[in-house]
C-alpha positions as CSV (number, residue, x, y, z in Angstrom):
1,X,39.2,35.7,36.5
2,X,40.8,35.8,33.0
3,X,41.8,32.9,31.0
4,X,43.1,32.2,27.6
5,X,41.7,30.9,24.4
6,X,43.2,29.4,21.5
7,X,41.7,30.4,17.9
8,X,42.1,27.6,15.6
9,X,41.3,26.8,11.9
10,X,42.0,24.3,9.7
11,X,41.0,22.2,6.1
12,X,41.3,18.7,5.9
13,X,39.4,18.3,9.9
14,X,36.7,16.9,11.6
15,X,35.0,18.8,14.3
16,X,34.5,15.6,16.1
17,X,38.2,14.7,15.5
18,X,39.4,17.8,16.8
19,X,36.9,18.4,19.8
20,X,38.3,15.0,20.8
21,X,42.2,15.0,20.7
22,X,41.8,18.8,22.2
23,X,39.7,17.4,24.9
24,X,42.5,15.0,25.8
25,X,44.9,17.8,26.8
26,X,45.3,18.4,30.1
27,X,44.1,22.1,31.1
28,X,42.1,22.7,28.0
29,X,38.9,23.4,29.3
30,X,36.1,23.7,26.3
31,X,36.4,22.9,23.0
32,X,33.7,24.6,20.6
33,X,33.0,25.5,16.5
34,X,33.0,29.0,15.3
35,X,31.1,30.2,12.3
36,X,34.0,30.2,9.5
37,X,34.2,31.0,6.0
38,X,35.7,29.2,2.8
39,X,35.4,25.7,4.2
40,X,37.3,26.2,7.1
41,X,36.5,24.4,10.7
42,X,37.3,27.2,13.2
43,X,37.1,26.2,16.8
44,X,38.1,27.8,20.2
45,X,40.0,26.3,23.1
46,X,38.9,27.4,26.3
47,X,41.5,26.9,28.3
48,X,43.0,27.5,31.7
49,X,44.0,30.7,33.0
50,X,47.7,29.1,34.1
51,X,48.3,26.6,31.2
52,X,50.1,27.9,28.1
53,X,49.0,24.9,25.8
54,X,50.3,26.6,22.4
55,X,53.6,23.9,22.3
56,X,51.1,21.0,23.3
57,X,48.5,21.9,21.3
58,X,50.7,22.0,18.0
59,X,51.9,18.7,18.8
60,X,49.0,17.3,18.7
61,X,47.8,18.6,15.7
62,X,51.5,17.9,13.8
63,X,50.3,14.2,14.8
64,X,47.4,14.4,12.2
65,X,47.0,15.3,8.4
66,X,45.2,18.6,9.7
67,X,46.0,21.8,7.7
68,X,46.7,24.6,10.2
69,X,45.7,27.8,8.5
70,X,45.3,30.1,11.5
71,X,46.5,29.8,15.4
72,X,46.3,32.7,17.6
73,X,46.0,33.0,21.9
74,X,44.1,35.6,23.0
75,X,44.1,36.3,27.2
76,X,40.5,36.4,28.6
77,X,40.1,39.6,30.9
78,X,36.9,40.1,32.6
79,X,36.8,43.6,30.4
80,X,36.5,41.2,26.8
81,X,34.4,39.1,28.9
82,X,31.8,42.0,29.4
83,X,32.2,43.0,26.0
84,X,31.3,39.6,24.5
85,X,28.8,39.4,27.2
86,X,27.1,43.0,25.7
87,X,27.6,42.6,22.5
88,X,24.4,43.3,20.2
89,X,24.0,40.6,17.6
């Protein structure tokens, strides 16, 4: 089963903020913080293997005084899955 997830980052946000307007959309599945660097919140959206959420998602965050610095979909295939899963730490 793949999936794809949405790599966000911004200045100027709120986890909280943005864990709950991303929730709202319909189809996104998770919402979780990444480790980041220069101040930046970076968060993943899990979302459903049939949704393309990219146009909704950047309406919502147009909505807000958010700074978008990065926004990139990546599709989920059960190989990156067992990588991820593998990886050493």
């Amino acid at each position: 089963d793949s999936g794809r997830d949405l790599y966000l980052a911004f200045t100027q946000a709120e986890f909280a903020d943005v864990q709950a307007r991303m929730e709202a959309i319909n189809g996104v599945q998770t919402v979780a913080q990444m480790p980041s660097e220069n101040g930046m919140l970076a968060v993943k959206l899990t979302c459903a293997p049939e949704d393309d959420l990219r146009e909704t998602v950047y309406r919502q965050i147009k909505q807000t005084d958010w700074l978008l610095m990065e926004f990139r979909q990546e599709t989920r295939t059960l190989e990156n899955i067992f990588r991820e899963l593998t990886r050493e730490n």
